[in-house]
N, C-alpha and C positions, 0 to 999 in steps of 0.2 A: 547537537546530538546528545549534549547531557542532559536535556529535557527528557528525550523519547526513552534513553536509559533508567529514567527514574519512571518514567511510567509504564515502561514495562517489567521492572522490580516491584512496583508497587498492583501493578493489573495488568498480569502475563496474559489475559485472553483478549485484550486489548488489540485491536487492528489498528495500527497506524499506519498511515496515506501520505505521502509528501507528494506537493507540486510546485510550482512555479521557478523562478526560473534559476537558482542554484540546483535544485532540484533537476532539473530537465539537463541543464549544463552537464552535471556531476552524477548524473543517474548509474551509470556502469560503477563509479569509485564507490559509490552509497551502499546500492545492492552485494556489490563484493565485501563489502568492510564492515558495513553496519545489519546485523541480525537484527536487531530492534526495528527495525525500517520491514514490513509488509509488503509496500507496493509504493511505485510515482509514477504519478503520472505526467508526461511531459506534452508540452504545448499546451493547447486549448483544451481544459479538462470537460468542456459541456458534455459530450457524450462518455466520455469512461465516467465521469462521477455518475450519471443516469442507470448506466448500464448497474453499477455497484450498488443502489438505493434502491431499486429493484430487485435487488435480491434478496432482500428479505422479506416482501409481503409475497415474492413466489416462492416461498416456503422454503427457503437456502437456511440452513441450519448457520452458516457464518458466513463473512467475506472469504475468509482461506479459499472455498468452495468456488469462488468465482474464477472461470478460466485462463488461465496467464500466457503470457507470450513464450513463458521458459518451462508452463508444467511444474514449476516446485513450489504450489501452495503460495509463490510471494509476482504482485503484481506489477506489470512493466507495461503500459500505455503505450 
């Protein structure tokens, strides 16, 4: 988590994605505790990563803009 600190200190418009499986484990602790953290996605990410990489040639101004399970701008697969 002191990675995604420093890279969101250093590039706040920066989306960061966590997956696999401390990720998926730990997803509720993550989201609650760590603002730096955007979205994870848990289990098999084939289709939420698709779903995300299509958002930007269908003219989504960011990932934020991609629809989330909880509505506050941060992603939860």
């Amino acid at each position: 988590m002191e990675t995604v600190k420093k890279i969101k200190a250093a590039f706040p418009q920066t989306y960061i994605l966590l997956g696999g499986f401390t990720a998926s484990f730990f997803h509720e602790e993550i989201m609650r505790n760590f603002d730096g953290v955007d979205g994870i996605i848990r289990g098999e990410a084939e289709v939420p990563i698709l779903e995300l990489a299509n958002c930007a040639p269908a003219g989504e101004d960011n990932l934020f803009s991609v629809p989330t399970s909880r509505g506050e701008g941060r992603v939860e697969f």
